[in-house]
C-alpha positions in Angstrom: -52.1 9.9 -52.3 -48.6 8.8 -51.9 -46.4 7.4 -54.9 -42.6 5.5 -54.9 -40.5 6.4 -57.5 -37.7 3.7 -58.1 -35.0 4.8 -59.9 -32.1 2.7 -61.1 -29.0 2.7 -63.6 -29.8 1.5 -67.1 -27.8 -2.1 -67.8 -24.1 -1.1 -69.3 -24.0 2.2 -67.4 -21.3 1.9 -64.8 -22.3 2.0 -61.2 -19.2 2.6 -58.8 -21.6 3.2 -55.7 -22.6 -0.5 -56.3 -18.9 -1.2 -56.5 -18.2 0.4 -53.1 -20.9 -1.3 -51.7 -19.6 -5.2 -53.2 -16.0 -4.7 -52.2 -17.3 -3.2 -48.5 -19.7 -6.5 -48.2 -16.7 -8.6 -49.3 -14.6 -7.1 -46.7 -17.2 -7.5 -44.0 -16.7 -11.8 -44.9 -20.1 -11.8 -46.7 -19.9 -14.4 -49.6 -21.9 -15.1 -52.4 -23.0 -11.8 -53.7 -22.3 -11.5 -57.4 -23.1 -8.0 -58.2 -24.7 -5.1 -56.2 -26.5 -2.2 -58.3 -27.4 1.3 -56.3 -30.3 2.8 -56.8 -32.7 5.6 -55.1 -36.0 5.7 -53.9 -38.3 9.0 -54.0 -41.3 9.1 -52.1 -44.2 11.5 -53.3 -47.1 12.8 -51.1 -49.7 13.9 -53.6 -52.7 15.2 -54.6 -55.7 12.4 -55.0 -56.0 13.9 -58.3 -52.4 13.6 -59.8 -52.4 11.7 -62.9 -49.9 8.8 -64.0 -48.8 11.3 -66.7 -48.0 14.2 -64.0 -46.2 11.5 -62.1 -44.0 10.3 -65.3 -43.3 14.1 -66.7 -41.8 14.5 -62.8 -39.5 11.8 -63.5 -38.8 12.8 -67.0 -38.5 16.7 -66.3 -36.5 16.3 -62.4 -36.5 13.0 -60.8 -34.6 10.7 -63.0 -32.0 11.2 -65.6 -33.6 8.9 -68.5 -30.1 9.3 -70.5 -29.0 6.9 -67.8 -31.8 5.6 -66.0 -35.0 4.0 -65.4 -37.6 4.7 -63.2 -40.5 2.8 -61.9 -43.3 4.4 -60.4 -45.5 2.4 -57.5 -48.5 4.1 -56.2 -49.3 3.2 -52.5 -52.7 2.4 -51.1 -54.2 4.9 -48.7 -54.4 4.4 -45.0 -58.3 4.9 -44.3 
């Protein structure tokens, strides 16, 4: 089974990678975007058997840093 893990910055918690990125899209001429927010995506291969709980004590314990962020887990379909 394969899981996503999207993690983001909570709101109020300064994000100067998304800055970087609005000022470089600006630069590049591209209008209209208001605000960017960076965030990173995790992909898990696992077991069939892992629970939701195993999956959200990974993000708790390693994957994301819940003082700052939150995280979002999708679980992906199996290619049979």
């Amino acid at each position: 089974m394969k899981a996503r893990v999207f993690i983001t910055l909570k709101n109020g918690v300064l994000d100067p990678q998304g800055k970087a990125i609005h000022h470089a899209l600006e630069a590049l001429g591209f209008s209209g975007v208001n605000d960017v927010r960076a965030g990173k995506m995790i992909e898990l291969d696992l077991a069939d058997a892992t629970s939701e709980a195993d999956i959200e004590d990974m993000c708790r314990k390693l994957l994301a840093n819940t003082v700052i962020e939150n995280f979002r887990i999708e679980r992906l379909e199996s290619a049979a």
